[in-house]
C-alpha positions, 0 to 999 in steps of 0.5 A: 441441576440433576433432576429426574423424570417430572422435574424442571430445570432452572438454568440461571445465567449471568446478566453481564460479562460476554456470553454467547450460544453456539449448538444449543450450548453457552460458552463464557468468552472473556473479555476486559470490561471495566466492572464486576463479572457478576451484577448479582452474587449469592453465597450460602452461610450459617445463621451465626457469622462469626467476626472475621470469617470470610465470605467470599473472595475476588481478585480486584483489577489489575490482577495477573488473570489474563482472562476470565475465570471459569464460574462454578455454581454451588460450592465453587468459587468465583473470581473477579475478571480483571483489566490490566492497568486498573490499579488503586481500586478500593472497596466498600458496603453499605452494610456496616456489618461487613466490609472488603478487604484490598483483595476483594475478601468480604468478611464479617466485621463483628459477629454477625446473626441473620435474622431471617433466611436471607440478607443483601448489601451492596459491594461498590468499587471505585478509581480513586484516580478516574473517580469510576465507580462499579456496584454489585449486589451480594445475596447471602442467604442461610442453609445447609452445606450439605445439601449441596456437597454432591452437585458436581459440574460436568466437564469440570471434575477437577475445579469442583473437587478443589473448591468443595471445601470452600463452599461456606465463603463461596459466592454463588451467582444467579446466573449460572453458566451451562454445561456444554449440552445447556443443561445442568442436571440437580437432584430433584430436591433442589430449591430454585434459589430466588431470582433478584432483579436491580430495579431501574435497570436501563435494559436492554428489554426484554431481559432474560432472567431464567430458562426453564426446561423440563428433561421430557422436551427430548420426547414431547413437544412442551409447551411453558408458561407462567403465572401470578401477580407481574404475569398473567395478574395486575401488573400485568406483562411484567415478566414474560416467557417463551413458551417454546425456548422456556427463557423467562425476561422481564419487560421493563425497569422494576421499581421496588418501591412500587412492589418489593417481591413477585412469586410466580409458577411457572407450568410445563404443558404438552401440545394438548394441554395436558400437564407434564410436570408440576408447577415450580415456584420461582421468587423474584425479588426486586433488588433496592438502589438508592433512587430516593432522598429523603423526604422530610415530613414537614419543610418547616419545624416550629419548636421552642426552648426556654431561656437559660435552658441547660445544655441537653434540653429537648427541643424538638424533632425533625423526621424524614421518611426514606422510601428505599428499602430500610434496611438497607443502607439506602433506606437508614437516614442520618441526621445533621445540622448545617446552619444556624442562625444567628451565631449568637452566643455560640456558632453550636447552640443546638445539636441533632441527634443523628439516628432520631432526629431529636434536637437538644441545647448544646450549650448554654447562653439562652437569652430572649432579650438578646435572640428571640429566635433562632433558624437551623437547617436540617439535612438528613441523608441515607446510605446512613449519612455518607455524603459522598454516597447517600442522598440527603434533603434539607428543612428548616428548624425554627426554634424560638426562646420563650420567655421566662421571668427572670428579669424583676420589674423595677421602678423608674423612679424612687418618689412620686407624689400626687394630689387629691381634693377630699371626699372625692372617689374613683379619682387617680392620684398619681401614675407609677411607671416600671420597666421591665425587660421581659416579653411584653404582655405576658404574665411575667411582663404584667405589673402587679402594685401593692401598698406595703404602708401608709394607708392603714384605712385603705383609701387608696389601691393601685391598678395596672394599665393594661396596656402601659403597664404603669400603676394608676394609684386610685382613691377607693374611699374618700379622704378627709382633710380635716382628719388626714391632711397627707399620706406617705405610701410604700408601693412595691412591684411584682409580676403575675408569674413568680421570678424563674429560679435563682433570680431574687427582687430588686431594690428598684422594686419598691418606691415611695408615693407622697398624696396631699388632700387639698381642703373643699367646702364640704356641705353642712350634715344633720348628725340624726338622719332621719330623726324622729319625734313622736306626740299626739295629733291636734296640738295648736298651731305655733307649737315648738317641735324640736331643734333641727341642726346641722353640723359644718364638718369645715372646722377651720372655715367660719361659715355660718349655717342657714336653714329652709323649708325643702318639702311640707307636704301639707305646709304643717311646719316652720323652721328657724332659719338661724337655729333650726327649730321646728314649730306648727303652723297648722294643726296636725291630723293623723287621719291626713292623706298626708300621713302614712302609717301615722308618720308625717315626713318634711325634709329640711335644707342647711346651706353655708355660705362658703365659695362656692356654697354647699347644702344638706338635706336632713329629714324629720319623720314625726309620728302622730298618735291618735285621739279620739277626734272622728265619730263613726259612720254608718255603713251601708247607706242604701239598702232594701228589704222585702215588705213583710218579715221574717224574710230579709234583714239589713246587715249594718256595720260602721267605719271610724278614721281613728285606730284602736282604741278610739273605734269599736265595738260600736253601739247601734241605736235607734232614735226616739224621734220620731216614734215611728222609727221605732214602731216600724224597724227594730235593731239586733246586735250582732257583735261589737262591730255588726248589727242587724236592721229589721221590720218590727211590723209584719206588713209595710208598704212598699217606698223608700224610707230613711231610717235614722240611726244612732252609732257610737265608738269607744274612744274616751270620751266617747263619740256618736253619730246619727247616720241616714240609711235609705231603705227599699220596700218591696214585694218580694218573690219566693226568694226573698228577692224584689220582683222587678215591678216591685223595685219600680213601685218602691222606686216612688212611680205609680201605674198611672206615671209607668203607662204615661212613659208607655205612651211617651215611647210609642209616639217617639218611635212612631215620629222617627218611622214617619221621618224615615219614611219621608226621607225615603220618598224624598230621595225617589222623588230626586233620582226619576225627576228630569234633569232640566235646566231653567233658560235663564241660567242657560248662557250658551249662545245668547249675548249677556247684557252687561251695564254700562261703565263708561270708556276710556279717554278716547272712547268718549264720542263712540256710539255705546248704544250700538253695543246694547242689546236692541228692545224689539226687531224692526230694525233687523226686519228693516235691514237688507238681505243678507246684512245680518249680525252674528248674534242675530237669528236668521229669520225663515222656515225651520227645518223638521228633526225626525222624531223618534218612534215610540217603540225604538228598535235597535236598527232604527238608532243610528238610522235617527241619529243620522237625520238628526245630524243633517237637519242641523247641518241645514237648519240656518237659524241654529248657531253659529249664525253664517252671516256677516259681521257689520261694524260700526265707524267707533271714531278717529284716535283709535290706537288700533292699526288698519286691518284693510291688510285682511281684506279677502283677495283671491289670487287664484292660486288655490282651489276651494271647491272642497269647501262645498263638501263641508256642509252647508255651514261653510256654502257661504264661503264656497260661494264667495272662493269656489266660483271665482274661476268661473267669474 
């Protein structure tokens, strides 16, 4: 390109095709290679394409070219190389829009507006024959035609000239070949064309892209460089430049799903570092080929779709996400359906919209009691759904039929019948059973029973089993044999959910159900429960109350019905047992414990005697009306009043057990007997219930009194009571309240009696201190006495003296005495030395234990407990005695063996002398065995 002073010169060349440098110039030589000349074309249109207008044109193989056309840049045509003997290429895009005709001619299929200032698609060739196939991006990109009527090629005024008018249809490449000096001058407003790079491009890397050279390189020494993201920012290297040459490579394969574009400067600076021309902005864009499937978001769709849907219902939606660029052929996915399973009614029960991904019915036939469910497999494919050349994936559509009520419920049976015994509830009669086809446990599944006819009471209501489904007829009220002896019920059966459209009732949905009752002995009743009669408390005994009957509801058994007691509290009444009437046997009191609120209750019972028998309770409330039969009493019993006047009185009220009008107002009285009552005390009413009690002296000694007095009611005739009130006298203090010697003193006890009681409580105290004390003393006395044991309970080491009891058979001629403790010791004394009894004393010195000093001192305890151990050690005469056993000849016939097998023998073959070393309780047998030897 031309460019002035300050400018860079952006040389593009081609990626494929035969290139090689000689003296600093590129020179195109052609060759014959299966393929496109050109990886990358771009051709500058207007924004409206109108239908049929021809973009650029190519010669396909097997042209009459012999070699390689020359390539023109910016409004010169381009031309396909061809191979001789490559016939039968055809053409095709990815872009519906435009399409290749035989000869290579891309034009536009309809009219055409670009929406932005560039588009892309892809142009593939193949051989039918050899099935090879070649693709070539082209670029068409939305500019002006003159701003590029004036870039002429050198060296090629002849070509340019021609092909100038041409220039909308012409493809440009990106790449563009040198002139014989390497560069190609432009003018200084030239707009560097974006650089598109195919991702997953096999190499070899680096590959160069671009050459940029500034025209002051003849001058100075420049040095170039670039910048922005893929250069000198992450991603990093992944373009490079030379900063001598200025060729700009990429260093690996792109991938335009990792970033789609990059937008690099590239800098032009001297040896200093000093800036030579301004930064150029270089667009490279990463060209999409179609190395990604489609993905579907979910492997599995779950969808469903009602029975007997019609044809072009919803039912749901698959989506799959193409990473590849989507607008694009690579990135537009189409949808299709492979399979279904079953194939029932129909091979296409469903089809798929291609664009969307929705599914609809296609046909009708839906019906869940025959396919419940149904698998469709999903494929979806870019290069928008071409199989041969798009990439396609697969998922798994399950679309179930749901269930609609469009099969009623109908009886299995016409008639059913069943049987209930009366008076009874809660009782299931018979069992409906219905069949219907529906899903089962839903709500057009669920039974729901109603009785049109039969029961205009309502004894009975239908429930549905839950599980079963079936109609459980229940009696809710009781039936009675005597009024109904049978019932014919109309049932009819319906779902929880109304039928779908179009589908009527069966007349399988209504049956008939025939109950029988079936007669029981029902129990005898009393036709007024409670009953209630009403008289006056008092009446005599045996007197006749009322008749207490009862009723046999039975009317076709002859029962008889008999009556009894069940509960008389107070045991006041009888009852005929054959006709129930009621008479006294005691006097009714109304002021009973018995009676509440004036109503005495007794309960009867009447039983038949049917099989088995039955009984019923009645209850008979009389209420007693009161008469004038209980005088009143006196009210409070006890009282106390100081012992002058004026200072207290006794209010006195009175209680009657009878009701109004047999109690007050009452009439308080004081008696004329004896005189002193009333020359003492005087009564004030207060009203008809309270009066008032007082002294009438101005002094009285203090005591208790009892004062007499008179109360009367208002019963008709009237009734009185003399009632007995105790009165405390006492001094009082300035309150009017009794002093506490007072209340004592009034209490009867005089000072003589108070101090006697005085008396009585000191000397007790004094007994149990003196107890106390002695049980302390007693107690010392036990803890400092010695502890010492009488020598008649001591048994250690003494011979107990038992009785004689006699021997045995052969014991007869022994001589027992020898066995008996001797009364003196002269035969002891009388006997050989050193021929002893064990159980004799030893007679000789006694040895002297140390004794213990007064005024112990710590060191002399063990010095004393060493010499008490050896004087015993040597005292002879303390036990056990070290002498020898003598014993007496007890007879012949004794079943003990010989024991002459325990005679002591030396055999020399052991050394006692150790047993000199163990004291001189064991010098015996030292003597005996230690100096054997030396016999």
């Amino acid at each position: 390109m031309t460019i002035g002073s300050g400018m860079l010169l952006l040389l593009l060349l081609p990626c494929c095709g035969s290139a090689r440098a000689h003296n600093g110039d590129l020179t195109v030589r052609p060759t014959c290679k299966p393929g496109f000349s050109e990886e990358d074309y771009t051709a500058l249109v207007s924004q409206n394409i109108m239908e049929g207008q021809k973009l650029l044109k190519g010669q396909p193989w097997g042209s009459s070219l012999h070699a390689r056309s020359p390539v023109v840049c910016k409004g010169r045509s381009v031309k396909f190389s061809g191979c001789p003997g490559k016939n039968g290429i055809r053409y095709e895009t990815n872009n519906l829009d435009f399409k290749v005709r035989t000869d290579g001619t891309i034009y536009a299929a309809h009219q055409v507006q670009i929406p932005l200032k560039q588009t892309m698609f892809m142009v593939t060739a193949w051989d039918h024959q050899t099935l090879e196939r070649w693709e070539t991006m082209v670029r068409l990109l939305v500019g002006e035609k003159s701003q590029h009527n004036g870039h002429k090629q050198k060296g090629k005024k002849n070509a340019s000239t021609d092909l100038a008018p041409q220039q909308s249809d012409t493809l440009i490449p990106w790449r563009q070949p040198q002139n014989s000096n390497g560069l190609r001058r432009q003018k200084r407003d030239w707009v560097i064309p974006p650089i598109n790079v195919p991702e997953n491009s096999r190499g070899p890397f680096p590959q160069q892209l671009v050459r940029i050279r500034s025209d002051k390189d003849s001058e100075i020494h420049i040095r170039y460089s670039i910048t922005g993201v893929g250069a000198d920012q992450p991603p990093m290297e992944v373009f490079s430049i030379d900063p001598v040459s200025g060729r700009m490579y990429v260093t690996r394969p792109m991938d335009r799903e990792e970033r789609a574009s990059y937008h690099l400067r590239a800098h032009a600076v001297d040896m200093n570092g000093n800036k030579v021309e301004n930064p150029i902005d270089l667009y490279i864009y990463v060209i999409d080929m179609n190395d990604n499937r489609p993905e579907f978001i979910n492997q599995v769709y779950n969808g469903s779709v009602d029975e007997g849907s019609k044809p072009g219902t919803y039912v749901m939606t698959v989506t799959a996400n193409d990473a590849d660029d989507s607008t694009t052929a690579n990135g537009m996915v189409r949808y299709r359906i492979v399979t279904q399973t079953p194939q029932s009614p129909s091979q296409n029960m469903f089809t798929i919209n291609s664009e969307t991904g929705d599914i609809v019915t296609v046909a009708a036939g839906l019906d869940r009691e025959k396919v419940q469910q149904y698998t469709v497999i999903v494929q979806a494919t870019d290069m928008e759904g071409n199989l041969n050349y798009g990439l396609s994936n697969t998922a798994t559509a399950i679309i179930t039929v749901t269930d609609v009520n469009d099969n009623p419920p109908e009886f299995t049976a016409s008639t059913y019948s069943g049987e209930v015994p009366e008076n009874r509830v809660e009782v299931v009669v018979a069992n409906l059973t219905v069949m219907d086809r529906d899903q089962p446990h839903s709500p057009n599944w669920n039974a729901v029973y109603r009785i049109i006819s039969g029961d205009p009471s309502g004894h009975f209501t239908i429930r549905t089993d839950p599980v079963t489904n079936e109609g459980m007829v229940t009696v809710v009220k009781a039936v009675d044999y005597e009024m109904n002896r049978a019932f014919m019920l109309t049932v009819m059966v319906s779902n929880q959910a109304p039928l779908a459209s179009g589908i009527q009732m069966s007349f399988q949905s209504t049956a008939g159900v025939t109950i029988s009752v079936t007669d029981i002995n029902e129990a005898p009743y009393f036709p007024t429960n409670h009953k209630l009669i009403r008289l006056e408390e008092g009446v005599p005994p045996g007197t006749a109350l009322t008749t207490f009957s009862a009723v046999d509801p039975d009317r076709f058994m002859q029962q008889a019905v008999r009556y009894s007691k069940l509960s008389d509290p107070a045991n006041w009444l009888n009852i005929n047992a054959t006709n129930g009437q009621i008479t006294t046997a005691a006097v009714l009191d109304r002021e009973s414990v018995y009676i509440k609120n004036n109503v005495y209750e007794a309960t009867f019972l009447a039983a038949d005697n049917g099989i088995p028998p039955a009984s019923g309770t009645g209850t008979l409330q009389i209420y007693l009306i009161d008469i004038n039969d209980n005088a009143p009493e006196l009210l409070p019993k006890e009282a106390q009043i100081c012992e002058k006047p004026n200072l207290n009185v006794i209010n006195i009220t009175a209680s009657d057990a009878d009701i109004d009008p047999n109690v007050g107002p009452f009439v308080f009285e004081l008696p004329s007997v004896p005189s002193a009552v009333r020359k003492n005390w005087t009564i004030t009413r207060l009203n008809g219930d309270y009066a008032q009690l007082s002294l009438r002296i101005m002094y009285l000694e203090a005591g208790m009194y009892d004062v007499p007095i008179v109360v009367t009611d208002s019963g008709n005739p009237p009734l009185y009571n003399t009632s007995i009130i105790k009165v405390k006298v006492c001094p009082c203090d300035e309150n009017g309240d009794c002093t506490t010697i007072g209340a004592v003193a009034a209490a009867g006890l005089g000072t003589g009696a108070i101090i006697a009681i005085l008396i009585c409580i000191i000397i007790l105290l004094t007994m149990v201190l003196l107890f106390v004390v002695w049980m302390k003393r007693r107690e010392k006395e036990r803890h400092t006495k010695q502890l010492l044991i009488d020598p008649e309970d001591d048994v250690r080491d003494n011979i107990l003296k038992y009785d004689e009891e006699g021997g045995g058979e052969e014991d007869q001629d022994y001589d027992l005495s020898q066995l008996q403790q001797p009364e003196t010791m002269d035969h002891v004394l009388n006997k050989a030395p050193g021929v002893r009894r064990v159980d004799e004393r030893p007679i000789g010195a006694e040895p002297q234990y140390p004794i213990r000093p007064v005024i112990p001192h710590p060191g002399d305890i063990g010095d004393f407990i060493n010499e008490g151990l050896r004087a015993a050690d040597n005292d002879p005469t303390a036990p056990p005695y070290d002498s020898l056993l003598v014993f007496d000849y007890e007879g012949s016939g004794s079943t003990a063996g010989s024991v002459s097998s325990l005679n002591s023998s030396s055999s020399g073959d052991q050394d006692y002398d150790y047993l000199n070393d163990w004291g001189p309780r064991f010098k015996k047998l030292a003597d005996m065995y230690g100096g054997g030897e030396e016999d």
